[in-house]
C-alpha positions as CSV (number, residue, x, y, z in Angstrom):
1,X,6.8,16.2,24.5
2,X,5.2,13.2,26.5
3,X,2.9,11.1,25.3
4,X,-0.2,12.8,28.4
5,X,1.0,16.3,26.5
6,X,-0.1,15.2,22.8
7,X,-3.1,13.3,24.2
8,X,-4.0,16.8,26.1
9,X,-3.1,18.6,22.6
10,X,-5.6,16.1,20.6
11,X,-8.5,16.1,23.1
12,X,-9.9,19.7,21.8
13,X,-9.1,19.1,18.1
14,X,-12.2,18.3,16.2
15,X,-12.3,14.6,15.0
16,X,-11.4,15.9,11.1
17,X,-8.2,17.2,12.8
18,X,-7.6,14.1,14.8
19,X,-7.8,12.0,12.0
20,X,-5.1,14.0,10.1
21,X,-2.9,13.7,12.9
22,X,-3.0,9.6,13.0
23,X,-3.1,9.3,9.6
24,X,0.4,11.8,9.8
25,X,1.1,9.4,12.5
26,X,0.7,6.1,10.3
27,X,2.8,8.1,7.2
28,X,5.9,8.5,9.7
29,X,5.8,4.8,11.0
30,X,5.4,3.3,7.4
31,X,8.0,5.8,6.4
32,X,10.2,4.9,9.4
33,X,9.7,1.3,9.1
34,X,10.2,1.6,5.3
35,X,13.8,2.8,6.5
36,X,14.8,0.1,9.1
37,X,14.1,-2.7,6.6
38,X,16.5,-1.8,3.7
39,X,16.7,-0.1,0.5
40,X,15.4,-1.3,-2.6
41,X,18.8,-2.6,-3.6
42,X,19.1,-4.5,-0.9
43,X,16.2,-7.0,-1.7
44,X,16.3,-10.2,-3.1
45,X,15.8,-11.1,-6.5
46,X,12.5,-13.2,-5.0
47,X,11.6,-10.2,-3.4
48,X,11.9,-8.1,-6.3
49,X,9.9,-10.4,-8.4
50,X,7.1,-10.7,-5.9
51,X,6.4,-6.8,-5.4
52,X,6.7,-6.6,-9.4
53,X,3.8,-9.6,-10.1
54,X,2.0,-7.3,-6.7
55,X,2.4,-4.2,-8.8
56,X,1.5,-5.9,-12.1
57,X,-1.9,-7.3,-11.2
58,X,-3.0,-4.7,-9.1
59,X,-6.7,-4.0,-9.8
60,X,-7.2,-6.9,-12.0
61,X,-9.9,-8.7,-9.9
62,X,-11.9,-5.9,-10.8
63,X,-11.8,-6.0,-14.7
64,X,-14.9,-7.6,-16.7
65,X,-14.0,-10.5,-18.8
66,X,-14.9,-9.2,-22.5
67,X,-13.5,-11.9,-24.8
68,X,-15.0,-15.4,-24.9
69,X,-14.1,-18.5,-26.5
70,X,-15.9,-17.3,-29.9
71,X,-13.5,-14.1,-30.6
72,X,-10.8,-16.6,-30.9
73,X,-9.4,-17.2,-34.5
74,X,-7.5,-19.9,-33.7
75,X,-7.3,-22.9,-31.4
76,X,-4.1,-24.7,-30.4
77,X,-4.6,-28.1,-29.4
């Protein structure tokens, strides 16, 4: 299949539809890239470390701040 063949396939599909297929699209390429640049055990240990300290503060920019300075019990100077 040509590339004028999917684009005649795509032009009748509803836009909902469409956007399955390209976000199908964007699974495959991340999936295929995800292949060409190595397995997991192939990284470095700076890599490694990276994605882990990624992984690990994922989402915190969004937590409140609930402790202050007074729920401390002791102060190390």
């Amino acid at each position: 299949m040509g590339y004028a063949e999917l684009i005649e396939k795509l032009e009748p599909l509803p836009d909902e539809k469409r956007t399955e297929v390209f976000d199908f699209v964007d699974y495959l390429a991340a999936r295929f890239a995800s292949h060409r640049t190595g397995a997991v055990d192939q990284w470095t240990d700076r890599e490694f470390a990276d994605m882990a300290m990624q992984q690990a503060m994922r989402g915190m920019d969004e937590d409140p701040v609930i402790y202050g300075d007074a729920d401390l019990r002791e102060r190390w100077q």
